[in-house]
C-alpha positions in Angstrom: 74.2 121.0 86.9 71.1 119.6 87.7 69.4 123.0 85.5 70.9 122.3 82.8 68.9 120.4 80.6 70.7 118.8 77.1 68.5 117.7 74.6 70.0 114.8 73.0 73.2 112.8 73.4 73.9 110.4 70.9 77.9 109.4 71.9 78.5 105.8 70.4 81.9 104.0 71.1 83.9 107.5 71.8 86.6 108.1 74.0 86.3 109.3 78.0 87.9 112.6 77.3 85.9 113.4 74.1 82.7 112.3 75.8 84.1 114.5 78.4 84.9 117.7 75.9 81.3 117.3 74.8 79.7 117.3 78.0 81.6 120.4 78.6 80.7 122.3 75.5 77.1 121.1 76.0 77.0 122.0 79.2 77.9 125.7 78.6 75.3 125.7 75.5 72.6 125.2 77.8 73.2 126.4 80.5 70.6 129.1 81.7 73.1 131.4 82.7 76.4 130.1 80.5 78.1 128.8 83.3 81.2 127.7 82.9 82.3 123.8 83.9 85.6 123.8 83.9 87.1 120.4 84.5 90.3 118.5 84.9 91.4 115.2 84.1 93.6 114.1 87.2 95.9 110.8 87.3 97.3 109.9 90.7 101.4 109.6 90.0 102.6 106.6 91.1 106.1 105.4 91.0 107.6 101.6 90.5 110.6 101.1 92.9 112.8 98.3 91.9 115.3 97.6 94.6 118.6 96.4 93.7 121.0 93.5 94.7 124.1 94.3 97.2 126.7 95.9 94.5 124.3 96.6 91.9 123.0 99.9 90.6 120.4 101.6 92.0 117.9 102.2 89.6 115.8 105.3 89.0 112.2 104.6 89.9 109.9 104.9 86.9 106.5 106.9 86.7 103.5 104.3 86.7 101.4 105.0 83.4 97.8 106.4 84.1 95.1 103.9 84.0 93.6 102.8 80.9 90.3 104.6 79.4 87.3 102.8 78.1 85.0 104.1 75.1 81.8 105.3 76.2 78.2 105.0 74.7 75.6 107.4 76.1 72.2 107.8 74.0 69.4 110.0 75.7 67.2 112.6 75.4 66.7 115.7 77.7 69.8 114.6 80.2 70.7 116.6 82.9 74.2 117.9 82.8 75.4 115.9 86.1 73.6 112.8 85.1 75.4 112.7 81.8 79.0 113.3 83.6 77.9 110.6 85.6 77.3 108.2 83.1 80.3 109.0 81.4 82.7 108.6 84.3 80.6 105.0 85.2 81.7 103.8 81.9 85.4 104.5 82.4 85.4 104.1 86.0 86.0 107.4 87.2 84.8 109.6 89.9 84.0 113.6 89.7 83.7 115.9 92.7 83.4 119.9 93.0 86.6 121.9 94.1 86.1 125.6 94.3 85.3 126.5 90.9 86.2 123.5 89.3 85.0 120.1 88.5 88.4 117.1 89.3 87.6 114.1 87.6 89.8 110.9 88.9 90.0 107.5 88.7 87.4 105.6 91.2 89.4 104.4 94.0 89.4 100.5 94.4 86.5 99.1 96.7 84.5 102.7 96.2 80.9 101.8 94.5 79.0 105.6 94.8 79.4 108.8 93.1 80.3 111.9 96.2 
């Protein structure tokens, strides 16, 4: 990622993910050998129990929505392709890391300040 050179990035007030989608498809334009990032969004599920009252009904637990994005602003010139993913996921608070052939892209853990 660190070959891959983009020439200009002009993203103004756009969501994560489409920030995200163009990284990707920039990325793979130019790239020296068209390698492929393939990426994944990926939201920790996390459930709400809500305990009940002796002879009340138990309620089902609900599904904890995932955590809300922030728009993203990234204006450069000749960007590497892992310094643009990293710009993007500081602006929305997310963290990337390399798993086999793909790139997992999470929410930053609470208290975790550096990029793996």
């Amino acid at each position: 990622m660190n070959r891959t050179v983009i020439p200009e990035v002009d993203l103004e007030n756009v969501k994560a993910e489409d920030a995200l989608k163009f990284w990707d498809e920039m990325s793979r334009t130019y790239h020296p050998q068209h390698f492929k990032f393939v990426h994944v969004i990926s939201y920790p599920i996390t459930y709400t129990v809500q305990t009940t009252a002796p002879g009340e009904t138990r309620r089902v637990p609900a599904v904890a929505p995932p955590p809300t994005s922030h728009n993203v602003t990234v204006r450069r010139k000749n960007i590497t392709s892992k310094r643009l993913l990293d710009e993007i996921c500081r602006q929305d608070n997310l963290v990337w890391t390399i798993m086999g052939r793909a790139i997992i892209i999470k929410p930053k853990p609470p208290g975790s300040d550096a990029q793996p």
